[in-house]
C-alpha positions as CSV (number, residue, x, y, z in Angstrom):
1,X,0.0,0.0,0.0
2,X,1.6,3.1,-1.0
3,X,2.4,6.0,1.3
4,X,1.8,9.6,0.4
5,X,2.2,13.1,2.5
6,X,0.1,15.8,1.5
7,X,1.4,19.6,3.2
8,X,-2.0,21.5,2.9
9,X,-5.8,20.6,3.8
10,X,-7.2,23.4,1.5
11,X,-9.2,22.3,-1.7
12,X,-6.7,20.6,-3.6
13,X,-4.6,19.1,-1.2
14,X,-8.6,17.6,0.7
15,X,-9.6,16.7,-2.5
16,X,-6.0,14.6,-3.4
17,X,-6.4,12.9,-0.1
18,X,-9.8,11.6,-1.0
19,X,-8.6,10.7,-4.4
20,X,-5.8,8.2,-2.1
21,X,-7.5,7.5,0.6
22,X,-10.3,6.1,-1.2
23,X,-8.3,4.1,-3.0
24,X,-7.0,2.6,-0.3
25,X,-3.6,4.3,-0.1
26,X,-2.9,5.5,3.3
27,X,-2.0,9.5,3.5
28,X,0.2,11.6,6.0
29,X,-2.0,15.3,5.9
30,X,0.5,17.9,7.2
31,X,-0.7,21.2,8.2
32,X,0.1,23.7,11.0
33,X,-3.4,23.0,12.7
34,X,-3.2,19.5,12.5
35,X,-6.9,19.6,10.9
36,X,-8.1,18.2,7.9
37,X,-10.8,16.0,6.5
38,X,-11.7,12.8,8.3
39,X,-10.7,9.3,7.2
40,X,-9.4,6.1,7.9
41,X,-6.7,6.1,5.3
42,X,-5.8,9.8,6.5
43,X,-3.5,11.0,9.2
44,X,-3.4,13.8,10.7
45,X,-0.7,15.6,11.5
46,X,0.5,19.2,13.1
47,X,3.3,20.2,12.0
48,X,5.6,23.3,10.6
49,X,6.3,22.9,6.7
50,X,9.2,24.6,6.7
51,X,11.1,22.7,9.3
52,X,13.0,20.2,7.4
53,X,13.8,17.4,9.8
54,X,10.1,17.3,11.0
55,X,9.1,16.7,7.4
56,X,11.5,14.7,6.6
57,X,11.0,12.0,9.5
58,X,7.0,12.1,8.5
59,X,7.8,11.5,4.9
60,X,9.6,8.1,5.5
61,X,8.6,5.5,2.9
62,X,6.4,7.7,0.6
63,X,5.6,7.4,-2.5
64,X,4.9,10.9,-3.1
65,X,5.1,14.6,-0.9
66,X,2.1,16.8,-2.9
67,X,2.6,20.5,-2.0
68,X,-0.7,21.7,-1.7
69,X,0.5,24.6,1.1
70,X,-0.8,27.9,0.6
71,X,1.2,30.4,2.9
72,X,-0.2,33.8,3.6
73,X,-0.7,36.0,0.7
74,X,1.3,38.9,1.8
75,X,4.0,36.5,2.9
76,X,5.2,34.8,-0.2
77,X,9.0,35.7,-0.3
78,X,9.3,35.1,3.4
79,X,7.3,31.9,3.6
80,X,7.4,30.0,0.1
81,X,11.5,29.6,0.0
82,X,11.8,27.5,3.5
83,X,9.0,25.3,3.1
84,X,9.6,24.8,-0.9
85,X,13.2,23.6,0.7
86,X,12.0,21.8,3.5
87,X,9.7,19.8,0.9
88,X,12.2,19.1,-1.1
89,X,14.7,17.7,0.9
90,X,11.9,15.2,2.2
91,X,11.2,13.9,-0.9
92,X,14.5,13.0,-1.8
93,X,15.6,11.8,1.5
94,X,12.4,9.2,0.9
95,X,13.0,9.0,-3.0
96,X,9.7,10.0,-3.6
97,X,7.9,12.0,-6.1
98,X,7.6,15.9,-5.4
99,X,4.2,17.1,-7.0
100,X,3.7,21.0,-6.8
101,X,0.4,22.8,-6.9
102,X,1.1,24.8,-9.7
103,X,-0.4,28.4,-10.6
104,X,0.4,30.6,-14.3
105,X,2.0,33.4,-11.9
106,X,5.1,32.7,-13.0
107,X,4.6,33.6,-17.2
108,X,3.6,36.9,-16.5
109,X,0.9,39.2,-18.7
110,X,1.2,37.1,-22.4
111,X,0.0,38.4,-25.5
112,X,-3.2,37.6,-26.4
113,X,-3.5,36.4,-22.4
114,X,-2.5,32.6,-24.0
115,X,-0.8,30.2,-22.2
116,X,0.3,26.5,-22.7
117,X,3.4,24.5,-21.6
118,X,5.8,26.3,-23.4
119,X,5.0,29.8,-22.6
120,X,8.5,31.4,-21.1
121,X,8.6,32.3,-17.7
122,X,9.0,36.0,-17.6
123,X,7.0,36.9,-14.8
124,X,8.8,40.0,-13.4
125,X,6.9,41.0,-10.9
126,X,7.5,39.8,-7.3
127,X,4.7,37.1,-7.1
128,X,5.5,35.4,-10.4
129,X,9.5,35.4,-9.2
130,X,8.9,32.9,-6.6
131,X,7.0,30.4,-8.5
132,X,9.7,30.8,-10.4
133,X,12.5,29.8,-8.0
134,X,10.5,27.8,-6.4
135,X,10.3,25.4,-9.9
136,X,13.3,26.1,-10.8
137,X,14.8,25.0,-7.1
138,X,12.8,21.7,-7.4
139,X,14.4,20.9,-10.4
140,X,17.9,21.8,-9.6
141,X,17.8,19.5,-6.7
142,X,17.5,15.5,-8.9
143,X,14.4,15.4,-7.3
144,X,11.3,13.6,-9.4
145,X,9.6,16.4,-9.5
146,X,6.2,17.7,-11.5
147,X,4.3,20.8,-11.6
148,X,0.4,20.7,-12.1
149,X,-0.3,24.2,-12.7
150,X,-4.0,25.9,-13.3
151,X,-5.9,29.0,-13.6
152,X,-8.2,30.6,-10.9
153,X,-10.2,27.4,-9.0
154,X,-13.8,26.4,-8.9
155,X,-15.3,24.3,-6.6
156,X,-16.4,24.3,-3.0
157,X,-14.0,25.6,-0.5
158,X,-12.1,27.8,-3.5
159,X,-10.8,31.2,-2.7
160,X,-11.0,33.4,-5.9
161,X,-13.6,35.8,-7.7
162,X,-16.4,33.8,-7.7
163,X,-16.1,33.1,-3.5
164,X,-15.3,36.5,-2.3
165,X,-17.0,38.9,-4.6
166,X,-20.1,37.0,-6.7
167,X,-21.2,35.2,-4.2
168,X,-21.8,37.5,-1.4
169,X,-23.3,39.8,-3.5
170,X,-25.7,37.2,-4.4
171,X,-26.7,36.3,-0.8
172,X,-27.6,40.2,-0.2
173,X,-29.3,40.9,-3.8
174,X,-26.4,43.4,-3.9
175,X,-24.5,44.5,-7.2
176,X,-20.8,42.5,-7.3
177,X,-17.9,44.9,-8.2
178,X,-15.8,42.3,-9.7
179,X,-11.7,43.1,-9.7
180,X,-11.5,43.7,-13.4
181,X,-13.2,43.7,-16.8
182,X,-15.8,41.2,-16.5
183,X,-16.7,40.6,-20.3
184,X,-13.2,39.5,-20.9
185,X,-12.9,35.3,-21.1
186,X,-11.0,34.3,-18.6
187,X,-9.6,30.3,-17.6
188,X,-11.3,28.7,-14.4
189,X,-9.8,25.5,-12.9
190,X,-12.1,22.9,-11.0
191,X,-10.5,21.9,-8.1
192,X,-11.8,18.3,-8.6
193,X,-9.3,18.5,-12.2
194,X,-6.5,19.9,-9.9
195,X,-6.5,17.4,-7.6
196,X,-7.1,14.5,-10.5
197,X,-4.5,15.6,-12.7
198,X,-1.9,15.5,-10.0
199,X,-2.7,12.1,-8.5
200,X,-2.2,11.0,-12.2
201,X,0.9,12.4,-13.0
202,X,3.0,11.3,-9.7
203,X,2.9,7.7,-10.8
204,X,3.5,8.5,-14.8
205,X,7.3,9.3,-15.6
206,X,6.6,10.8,-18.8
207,X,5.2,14.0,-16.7
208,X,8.9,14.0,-14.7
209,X,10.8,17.3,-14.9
210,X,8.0,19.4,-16.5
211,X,5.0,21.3,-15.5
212,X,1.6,20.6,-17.4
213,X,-1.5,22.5,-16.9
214,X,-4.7,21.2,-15.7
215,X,-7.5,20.2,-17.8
216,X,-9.0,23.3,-18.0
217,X,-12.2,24.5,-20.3
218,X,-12.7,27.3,-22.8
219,X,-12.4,30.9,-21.1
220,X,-15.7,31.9,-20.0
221,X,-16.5,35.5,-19.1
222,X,-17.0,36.6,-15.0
223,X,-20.6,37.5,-16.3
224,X,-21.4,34.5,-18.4
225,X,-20.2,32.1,-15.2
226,X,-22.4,34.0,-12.6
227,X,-25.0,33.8,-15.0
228,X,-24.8,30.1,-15.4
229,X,-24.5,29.9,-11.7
230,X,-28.0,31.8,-11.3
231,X,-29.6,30.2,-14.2
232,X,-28.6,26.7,-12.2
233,X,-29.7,27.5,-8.6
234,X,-32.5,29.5,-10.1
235,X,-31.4,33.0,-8.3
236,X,-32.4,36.3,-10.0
237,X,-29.1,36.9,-12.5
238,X,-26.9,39.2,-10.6
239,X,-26.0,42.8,-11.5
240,X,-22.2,43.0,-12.3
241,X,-20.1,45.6,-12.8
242,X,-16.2,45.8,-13.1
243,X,-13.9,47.7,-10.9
244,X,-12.0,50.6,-12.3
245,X,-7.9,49.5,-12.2
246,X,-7.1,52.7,-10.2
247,X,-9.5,51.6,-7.4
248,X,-7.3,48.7,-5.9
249,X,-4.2,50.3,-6.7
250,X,-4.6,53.1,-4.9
251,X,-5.8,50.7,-1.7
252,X,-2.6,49.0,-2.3
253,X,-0.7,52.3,-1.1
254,X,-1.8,51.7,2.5
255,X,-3.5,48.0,2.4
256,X,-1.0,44.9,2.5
257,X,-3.7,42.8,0.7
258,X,-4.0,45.2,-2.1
259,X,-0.9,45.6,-3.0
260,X,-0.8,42.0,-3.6
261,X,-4.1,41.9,-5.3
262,X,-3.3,44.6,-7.9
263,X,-0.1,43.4,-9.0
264,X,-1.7,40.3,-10.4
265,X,-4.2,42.2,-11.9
266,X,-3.4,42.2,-15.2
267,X,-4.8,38.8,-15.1
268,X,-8.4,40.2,-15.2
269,X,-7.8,43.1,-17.0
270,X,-7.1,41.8,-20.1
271,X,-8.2,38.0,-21.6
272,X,-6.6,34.9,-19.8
273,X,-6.8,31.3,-21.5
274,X,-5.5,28.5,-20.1
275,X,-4.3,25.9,-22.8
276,X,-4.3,22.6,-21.7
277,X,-4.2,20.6,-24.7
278,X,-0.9,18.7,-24.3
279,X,-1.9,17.4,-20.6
280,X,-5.4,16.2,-21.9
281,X,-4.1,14.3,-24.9
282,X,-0.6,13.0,-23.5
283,X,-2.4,11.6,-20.7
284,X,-6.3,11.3,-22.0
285,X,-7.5,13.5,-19.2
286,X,-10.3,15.8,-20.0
287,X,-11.8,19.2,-17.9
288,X,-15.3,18.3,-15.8
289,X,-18.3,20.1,-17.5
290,X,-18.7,23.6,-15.6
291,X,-22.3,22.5,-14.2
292,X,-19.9,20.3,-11.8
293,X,-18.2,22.4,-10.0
294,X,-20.9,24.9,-9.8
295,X,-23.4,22.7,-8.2
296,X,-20.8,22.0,-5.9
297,X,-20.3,25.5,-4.9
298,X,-24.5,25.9,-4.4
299,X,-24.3,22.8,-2.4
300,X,-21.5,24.5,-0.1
301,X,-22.9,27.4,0.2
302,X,-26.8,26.3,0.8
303,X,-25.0,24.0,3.8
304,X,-23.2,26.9,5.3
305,X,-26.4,29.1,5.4
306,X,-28.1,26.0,7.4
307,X,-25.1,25.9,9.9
308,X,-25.6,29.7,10.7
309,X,-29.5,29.8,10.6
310,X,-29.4,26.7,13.0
């Protein structure tokens, strides 16, 4: 029975742990809390990513160390390097397979806003810079290493657009400011893909030393997916406007958050399309249909409204 330690409960690294457990491989779940979902197959355990002898001593025997960590947003530079390290040295200390959670941060704006597997990284901005490293660290080190990378999730328990700006405007009948144009297309990831792709590629050598993208469909515009999302639930559509550029830039002067938020903004200011072609046919994957993921997000959200009503 295989062994595999997962550093992160969030989305992808819950839904990877499923994938395992319900196969019957046992899982090591590492996060700082010790929390995470509840299973036979999974253990949970409490501990500090970035401290390499912990890790290393928990990843004994495994198969595979995912990376599914997701360090404070204002805190990249400080956070990412250690714990990128720290996993590192306990995958190859347990010859194992090191599978990254993967974003497009790194290739910067594109023209056209296409990307595919042989897009340059050229990311200059700070964010982009350590994905880069980070990748670039992995591969320097002989590790078996691959990089699953994706656009902006969907699905239950996602942070993005469609969890921290549609949605609560929905629940008060309110108009949603989105953070950019939103009648550009744009690239949405399911979660469920994320997490699918990655279990696939850490037992297929062919996907060693490169980073692939997630089966990901067509762009779809921020208006067309809330639409989609009302039309399914059967809400009145939502009124949507975008937010003008020098509104979170100018927040960025004085909030942390902000800062972060608007030097990534180019991702939403012009069109982003995620090409994942060459993972779907290398490796006969395809992307869920998007009524998946949203239903997902409705079922989530109707069982959160219960828990605070009760």
């Amino acid at each position: 029975m295989s062994n595999n330690v997962i550093i992160g409960s969030g989305p992808i690294g819950s839904a990877i742990a499923g994938l395992l457990a319900d196969r019957g491989e046992s899982v090591t779940m590492v996060t700082r809390s010790g929390r995470g979902p509840a299973h036979p197959q999974i253990k949970l355990v409490a501990a500090d990513a970035s401290e390499a002898h912990r890790l290393t001593a928990l990843a004994e025997g495994a198969a595979a160390v995912y990376n599914c960590a997701n360090p404070k947003y204002t805190e990249w530079e400080k956070l990412w390097y250690p714990m990128n390290d720290a996993m590192i040295a306990a995958a190859k200390a347990a010859g194992a397979v090191y599978v990254i959670t993967g974003n497009l941060y790194g290739y910067g704006p594109q023209p056209g806003g296409h990307m595919d597997e042989n897009t340059p990284l050229a990311a200059v901005g700070r964010k982009g810079k350590v994905r880069i490293k980070m990748w670039r660290d992995a591969l320097d080190s002989g590790v078996p290493t691959v990089e699953v990378r994706g656009s902006d999730y969907l699905g239950a328990g996602a942070v993005g657009v469609f969890s921290s700006v549609l949605l609560p405007a929905m629940a008060k009948g309110r108009t949603a400011w989105a953070p950019g144009n939103p009648d550009l297309p744009h690239s949405f990831t399911y979660t469920g893909d994320m997490a699918r792709t990655m279990v696939t590629l850490a037992r297929d050598e062919r996907a060693y030393g490169q980073a692939w993208h997630a089966p990901t469909l067509p762009a779809v515009t921020i208006r067309d997916l809330a639409d989609r999302y009302t039309d399914l639930t059967g809400q009145p559509r939502l009124k949507l406007r975008g937010l003008p550029r020098f509104v979170m830039r100018t927040a960025g002067l004085v909030v942390p958050m902000a800062r972060e938020l608007a030097e990534m903004d180019y991702q939403f200011y012009a069109p982003f399309h995620l090409d994942s072609r060459l993972t779907e046919d290398t490796f006969g994957l395809k992307p869920t249909d998007l009524d998946v993921p949203l239903r997902e997000i409705a079922t989530s959200a109707n069982a959160t409204l219960a828990r605070r009503m009760n």
